[in-house]
C-alpha positions as CSV (number, residue, x, y, z in Angstrom):
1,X,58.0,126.1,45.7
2,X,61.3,125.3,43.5
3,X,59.9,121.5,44.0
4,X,56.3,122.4,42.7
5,X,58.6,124.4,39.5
6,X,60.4,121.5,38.6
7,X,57.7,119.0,39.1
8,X,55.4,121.0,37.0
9,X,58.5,121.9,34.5
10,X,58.9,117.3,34.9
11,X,55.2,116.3,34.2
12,X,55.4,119.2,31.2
13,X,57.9,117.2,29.5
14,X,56.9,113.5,30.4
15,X,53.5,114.3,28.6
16,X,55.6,115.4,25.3
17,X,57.2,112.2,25.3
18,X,54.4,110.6,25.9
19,X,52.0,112.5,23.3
20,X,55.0,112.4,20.5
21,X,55.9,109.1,18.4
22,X,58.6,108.6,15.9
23,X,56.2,106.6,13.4
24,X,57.9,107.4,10.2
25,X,57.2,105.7,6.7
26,X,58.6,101.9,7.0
27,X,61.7,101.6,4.4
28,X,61.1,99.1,1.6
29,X,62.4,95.5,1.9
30,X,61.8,94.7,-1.4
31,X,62.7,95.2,-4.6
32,X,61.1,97.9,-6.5
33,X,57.3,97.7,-8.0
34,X,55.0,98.7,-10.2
35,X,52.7,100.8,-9.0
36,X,49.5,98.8,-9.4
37,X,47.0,100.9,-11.1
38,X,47.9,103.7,-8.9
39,X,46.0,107.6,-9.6
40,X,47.2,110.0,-8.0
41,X,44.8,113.4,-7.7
42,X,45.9,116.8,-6.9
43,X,43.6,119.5,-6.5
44,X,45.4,123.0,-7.8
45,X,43.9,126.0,-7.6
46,X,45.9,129.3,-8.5
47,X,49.3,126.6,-7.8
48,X,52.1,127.6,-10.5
49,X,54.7,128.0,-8.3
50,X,54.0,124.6,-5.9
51,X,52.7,122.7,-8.9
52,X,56.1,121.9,-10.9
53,X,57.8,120.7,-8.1
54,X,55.5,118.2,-7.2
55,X,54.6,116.8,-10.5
56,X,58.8,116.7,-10.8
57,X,58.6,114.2,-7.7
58,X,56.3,112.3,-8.8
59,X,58.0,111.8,-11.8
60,X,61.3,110.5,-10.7
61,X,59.9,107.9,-8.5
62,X,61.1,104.6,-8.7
63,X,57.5,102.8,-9.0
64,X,55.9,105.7,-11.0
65,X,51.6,106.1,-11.2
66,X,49.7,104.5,-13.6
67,X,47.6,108.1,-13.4
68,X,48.3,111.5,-12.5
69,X,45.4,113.4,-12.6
70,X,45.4,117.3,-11.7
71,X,41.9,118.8,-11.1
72,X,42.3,122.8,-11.9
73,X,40.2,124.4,-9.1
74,X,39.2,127.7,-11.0
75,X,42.6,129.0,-11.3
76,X,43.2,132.2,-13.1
77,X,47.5,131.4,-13.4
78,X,49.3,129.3,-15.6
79,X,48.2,126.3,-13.0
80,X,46.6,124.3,-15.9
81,X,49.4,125.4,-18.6
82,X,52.1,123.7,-16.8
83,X,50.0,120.8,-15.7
84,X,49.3,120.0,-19.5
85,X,53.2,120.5,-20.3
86,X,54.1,117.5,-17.7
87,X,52.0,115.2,-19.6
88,X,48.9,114.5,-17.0
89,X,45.7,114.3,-16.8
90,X,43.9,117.9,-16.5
91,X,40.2,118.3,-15.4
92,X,38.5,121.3,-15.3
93,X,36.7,122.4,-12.6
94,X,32.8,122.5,-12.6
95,X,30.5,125.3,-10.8
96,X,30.7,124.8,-7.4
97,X,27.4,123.0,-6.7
98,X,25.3,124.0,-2.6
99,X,26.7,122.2,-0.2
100,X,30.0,121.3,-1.2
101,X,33.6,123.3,-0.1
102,X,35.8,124.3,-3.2
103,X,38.4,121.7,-2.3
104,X,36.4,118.5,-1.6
105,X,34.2,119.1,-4.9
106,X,37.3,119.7,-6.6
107,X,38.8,116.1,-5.2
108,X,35.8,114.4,-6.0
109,X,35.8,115.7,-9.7
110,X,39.2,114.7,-9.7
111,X,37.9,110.9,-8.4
112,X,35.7,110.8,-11.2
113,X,38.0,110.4,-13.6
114,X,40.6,108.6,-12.0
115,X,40.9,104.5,-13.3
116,X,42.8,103.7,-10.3
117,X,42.3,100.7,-8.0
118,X,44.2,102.7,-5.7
119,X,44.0,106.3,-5.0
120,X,46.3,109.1,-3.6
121,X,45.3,112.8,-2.4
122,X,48.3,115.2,-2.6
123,X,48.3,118.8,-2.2
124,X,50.3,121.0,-4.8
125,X,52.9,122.0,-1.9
126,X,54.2,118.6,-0.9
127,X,57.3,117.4,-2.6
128,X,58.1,113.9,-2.5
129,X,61.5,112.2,-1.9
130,X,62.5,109.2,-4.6
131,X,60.9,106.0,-3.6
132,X,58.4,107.6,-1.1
133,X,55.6,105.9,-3.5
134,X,57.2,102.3,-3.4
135,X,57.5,103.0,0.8
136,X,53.3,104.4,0.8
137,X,52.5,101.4,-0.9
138,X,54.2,99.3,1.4
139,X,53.1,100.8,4.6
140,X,49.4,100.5,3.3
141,X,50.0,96.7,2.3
142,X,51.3,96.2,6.3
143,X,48.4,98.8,8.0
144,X,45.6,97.8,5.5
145,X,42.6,100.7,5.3
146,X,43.9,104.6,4.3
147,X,47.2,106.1,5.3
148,X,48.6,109.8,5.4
149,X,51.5,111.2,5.9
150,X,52.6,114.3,7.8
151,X,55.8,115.3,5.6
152,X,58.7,117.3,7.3
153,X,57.6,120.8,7.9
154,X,60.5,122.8,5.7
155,X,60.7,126.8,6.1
156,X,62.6,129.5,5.1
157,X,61.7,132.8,6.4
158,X,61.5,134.1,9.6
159,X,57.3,133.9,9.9
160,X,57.0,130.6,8.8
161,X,59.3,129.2,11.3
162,X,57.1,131.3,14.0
163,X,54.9,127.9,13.8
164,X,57.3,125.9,15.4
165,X,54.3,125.2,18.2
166,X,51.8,124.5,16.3
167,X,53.5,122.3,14.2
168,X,54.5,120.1,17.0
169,X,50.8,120.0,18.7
170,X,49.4,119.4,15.3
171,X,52.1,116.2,15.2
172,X,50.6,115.2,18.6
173,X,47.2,115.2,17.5
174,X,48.0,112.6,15.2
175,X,50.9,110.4,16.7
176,X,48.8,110.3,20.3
177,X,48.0,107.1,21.7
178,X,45.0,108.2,23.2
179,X,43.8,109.1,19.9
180,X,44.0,104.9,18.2
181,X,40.4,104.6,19.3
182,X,39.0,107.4,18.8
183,X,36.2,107.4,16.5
184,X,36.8,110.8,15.4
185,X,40.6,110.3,14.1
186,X,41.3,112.0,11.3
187,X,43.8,111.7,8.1
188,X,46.5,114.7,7.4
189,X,44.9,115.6,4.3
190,X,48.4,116.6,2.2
191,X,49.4,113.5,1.8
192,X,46.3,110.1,1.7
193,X,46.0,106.7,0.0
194,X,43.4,104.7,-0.2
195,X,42.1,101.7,-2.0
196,X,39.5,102.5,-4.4
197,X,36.5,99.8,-2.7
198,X,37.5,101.5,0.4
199,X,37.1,105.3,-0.7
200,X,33.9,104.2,-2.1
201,X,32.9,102.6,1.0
202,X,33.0,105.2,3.0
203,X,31.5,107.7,0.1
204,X,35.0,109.3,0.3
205,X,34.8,113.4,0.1
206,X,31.0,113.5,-0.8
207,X,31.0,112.1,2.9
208,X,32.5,115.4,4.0
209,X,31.8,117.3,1.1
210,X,30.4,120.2,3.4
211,X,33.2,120.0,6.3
212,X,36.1,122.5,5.9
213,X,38.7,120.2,8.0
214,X,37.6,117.3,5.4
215,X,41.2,115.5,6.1
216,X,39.6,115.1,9.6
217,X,36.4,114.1,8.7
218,X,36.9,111.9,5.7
219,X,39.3,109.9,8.6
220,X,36.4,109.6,10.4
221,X,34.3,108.3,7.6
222,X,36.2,105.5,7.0
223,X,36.6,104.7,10.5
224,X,32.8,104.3,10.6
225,X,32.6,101.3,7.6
226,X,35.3,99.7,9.4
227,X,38.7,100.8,7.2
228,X,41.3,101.7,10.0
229,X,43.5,104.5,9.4
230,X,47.0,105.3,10.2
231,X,49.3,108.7,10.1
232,X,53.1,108.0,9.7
233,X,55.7,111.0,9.8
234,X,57.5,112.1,6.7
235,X,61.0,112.3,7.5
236,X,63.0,110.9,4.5
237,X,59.8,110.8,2.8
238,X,58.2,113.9,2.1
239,X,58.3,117.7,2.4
240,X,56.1,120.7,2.6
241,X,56.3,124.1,2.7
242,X,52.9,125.0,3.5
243,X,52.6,129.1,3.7
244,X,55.8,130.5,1.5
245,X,53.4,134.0,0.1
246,X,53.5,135.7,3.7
247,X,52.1,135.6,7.1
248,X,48.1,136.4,6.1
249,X,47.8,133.1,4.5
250,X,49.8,131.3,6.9
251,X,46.9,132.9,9.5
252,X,44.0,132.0,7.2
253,X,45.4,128.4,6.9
254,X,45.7,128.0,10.6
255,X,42.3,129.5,11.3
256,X,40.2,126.9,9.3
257,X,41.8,124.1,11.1
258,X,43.6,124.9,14.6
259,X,40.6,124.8,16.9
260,X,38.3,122.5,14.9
261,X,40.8,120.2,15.1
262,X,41.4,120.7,18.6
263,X,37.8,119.8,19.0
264,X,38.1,116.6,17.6
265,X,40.5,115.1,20.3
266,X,40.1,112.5,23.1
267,X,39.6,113.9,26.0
268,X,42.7,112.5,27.7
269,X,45.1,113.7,24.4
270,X,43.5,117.2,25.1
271,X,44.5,117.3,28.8
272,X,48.1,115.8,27.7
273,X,48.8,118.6,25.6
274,X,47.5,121.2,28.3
275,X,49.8,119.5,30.8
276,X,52.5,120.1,28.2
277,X,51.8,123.8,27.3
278,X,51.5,124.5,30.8
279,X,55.0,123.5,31.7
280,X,55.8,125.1,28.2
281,X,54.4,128.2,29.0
282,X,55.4,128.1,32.9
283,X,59.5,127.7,31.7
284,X,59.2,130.6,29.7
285,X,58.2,133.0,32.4
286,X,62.0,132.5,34.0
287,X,63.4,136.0,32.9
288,X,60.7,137.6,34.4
289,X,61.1,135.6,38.3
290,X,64.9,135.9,38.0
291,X,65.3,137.1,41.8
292,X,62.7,134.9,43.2
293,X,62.6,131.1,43.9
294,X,61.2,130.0,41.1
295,X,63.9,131.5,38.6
296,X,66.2,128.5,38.7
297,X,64.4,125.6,38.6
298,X,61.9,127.2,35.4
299,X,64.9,128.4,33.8
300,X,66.3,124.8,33.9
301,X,62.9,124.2,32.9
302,X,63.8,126.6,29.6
303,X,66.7,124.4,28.8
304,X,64.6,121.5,28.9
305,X,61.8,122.2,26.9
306,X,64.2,123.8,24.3
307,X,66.3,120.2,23.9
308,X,62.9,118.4,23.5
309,X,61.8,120.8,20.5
310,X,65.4,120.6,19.0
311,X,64.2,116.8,19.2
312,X,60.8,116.5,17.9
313,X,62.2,119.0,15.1
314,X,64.7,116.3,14.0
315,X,61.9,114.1,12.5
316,X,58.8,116.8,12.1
317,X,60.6,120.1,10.3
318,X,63.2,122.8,10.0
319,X,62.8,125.8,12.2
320,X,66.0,127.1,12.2
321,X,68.3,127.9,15.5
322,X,66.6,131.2,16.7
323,X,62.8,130.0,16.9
324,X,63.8,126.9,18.7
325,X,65.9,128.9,21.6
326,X,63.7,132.0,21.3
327,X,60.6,129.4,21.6
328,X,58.7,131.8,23.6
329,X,57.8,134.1,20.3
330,X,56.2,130.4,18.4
331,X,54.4,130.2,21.9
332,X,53.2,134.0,21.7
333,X,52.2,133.3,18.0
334,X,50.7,130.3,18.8
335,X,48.6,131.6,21.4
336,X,47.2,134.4,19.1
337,X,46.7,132.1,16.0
338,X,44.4,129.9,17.7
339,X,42.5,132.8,19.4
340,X,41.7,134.4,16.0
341,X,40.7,130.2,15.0
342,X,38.3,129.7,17.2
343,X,37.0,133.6,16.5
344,X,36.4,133.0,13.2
345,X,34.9,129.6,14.0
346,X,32.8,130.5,16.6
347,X,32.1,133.8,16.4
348,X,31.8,134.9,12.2
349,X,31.6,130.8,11.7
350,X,33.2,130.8,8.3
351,X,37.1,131.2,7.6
352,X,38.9,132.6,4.3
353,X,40.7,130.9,2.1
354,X,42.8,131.0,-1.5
355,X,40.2,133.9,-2.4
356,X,36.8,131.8,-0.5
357,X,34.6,132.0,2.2
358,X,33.7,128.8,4.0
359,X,30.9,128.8,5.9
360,X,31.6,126.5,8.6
361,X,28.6,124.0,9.2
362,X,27.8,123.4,5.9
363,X,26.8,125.9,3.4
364,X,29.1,126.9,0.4
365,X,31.9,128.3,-0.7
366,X,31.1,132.2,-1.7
């Protein structure tokens, strides 16, 4: 039996490895560039605290946009105010026509107006570290098609760093291997460019315009003209701090993506990350199988599974100490976040967010 523990504890691990990829932004070799024609388009909606901070990065890069264009989503703050004092472009959002989520009509108004021959998608939270736009351009030029990036997950308080789990599956849903085929694979929607031809290619957002994982889906799209697509890791690129107003919108954020994501997986990346949970889950039962035969070998298990997140968190976020050796309350929180995901999927099939209700399957925002 204390075989069958650390075998299970073993293949728990090996999968990990297997699932996780350190594929950061390549550094520049070259001298610094101009950004050719370059618009970048943030949708904000309600966003004055995030908002400054990100048009501050963008700012004091070394090859700066030829556009930034920031699409006010309906906001009732000083969103638009402090846009307008950095100098950008502003567009005002338009009535939200049927069929289209608040977001992806609020993108494509932004693409509207851009000029750019090439285009970047940022949300309001990411911030971006100087050069990070010289090293996009870069990595596009080498992968050809769109690019994302998944920046370094930084936290503060004690919730946010409860998503220490799902952060790391959400990394191996896009670093993968089984997942370089896949028809389905997606974009991490924080952080895209694009070349204009092939955003219009693939009929960018209005391609997705009903979906409410649209990063997913508008991967997809392009994947179906032909663009490839690639997801690098931030670290040294780019942060986020996605869910700093409390725990209910860190909930709501995780409901409209964890289990439609998980849907859109390969089959053999799905049974990866079980085989890793498993052993996960099967290490943190030790305490309670102290005076048996299996209390050794999964606490050892423990130990293990706790270096490998103190690992994967080098390069994907900031957790803190406590959540990392304490992993067993991410794993509980885990555990209940995507139950109440695929609940409001599947069961009330629409999910709240910033003040909406998405339908999911296609009708509008209410």
């Amino acid at each position: 039996m204390e075989i069958a523990a650390l075998a299970l504890i073993a293949l728990g691990c090996a999968a990990g490895l297997v699932l996780f990829r350190r594929n950061t932004v390549p550094r520049t070799e070259q001298a610094s560039r101009r950004a050719e024609r370059l618009s970048v388009i943030i949708p904000a909606r309600n966003e004055e605290v995030n908002l400054p901070h990100l048009l501050e990065s963008l700012q004091s890069q070394s090859c700066r946009p030829f556009e930034i264009i920031v699409v006010d989503d309906g906001s009732v703050d000083r969103t638009r105010a402090i846009a307008e004092s950095f100098g950008v472009k502003v567009v005002e959002g338009t009535p939200l026509p049927p069929g289209w989520t608040g977001k992806n009509w609020a993108v494509w108004n932004g693409y509207q107006q851009a000029a750019g021959d090439l285009i970047a998608f940022m949300d309001t939270d990411v911030r971006l570290k100087p050069g990070t736009l010289e090293q996009l351009l870069e990595a596009r030029e080498r992968s050809g098609g769109a690019i994302s990036v998944i920046p370094y997950h930084h936290t503060e308080k004690f919730y946010e760093r409860l998503a220490l789990i799902t952060n790391v599956l959400s990394v191996f849903a896009f670093t993968s291997p089984f997942e370089r085929r896949n028809p389905e694979k997606g974009l991490y929607g924080a952080c895209i460019l694009t070349t204009r031809d092939d955003y219009e290619q693939a009929r960018g957002h209005e391609s997705v315009r009903s979906e409410v994982l649209d990063d997913m889906t508008l991967g997809a799209s392009f994947r179906r003209v032909g663009v490839p697509v690639s997801t690098y890791i931030g670290y040294g690129a780019a942060t986020i701090r996605m869910y700093p107003n409390g725990l209910i919108g860190m909930l709501q954020g995780f409901a409209k993506s964890a289990a439609l994501g998980a849907a859109k997986l390969t089959g053999w990346s799905i049974a990866f990350v079980a085989l890793w949970l498993v052993g996960l889950i099967a290490s943190e039962t030790a305490p309670f199988v102290q005076q048996t035969s299996w209390g050794l070998p999964l606490a050892a298990g423990y130990v293990l599974y706790t270096a490998q997140l103190f690992y994967f968190m080098k390069y994907t976020g900031r957790f803190g100490i406590i959540i990392p050796v304490l992993h067993f309350l991410s794993t509980i929180f885990f555990l209940l976040m995507i139950l109440n995901s695929a609940y409001q999927v599947t069961v009330r099939k629409r999910v709240a967010w910033k003040g909406r209700h998405v339908e999911v399957g296609g009708s509008q925002d209410r």
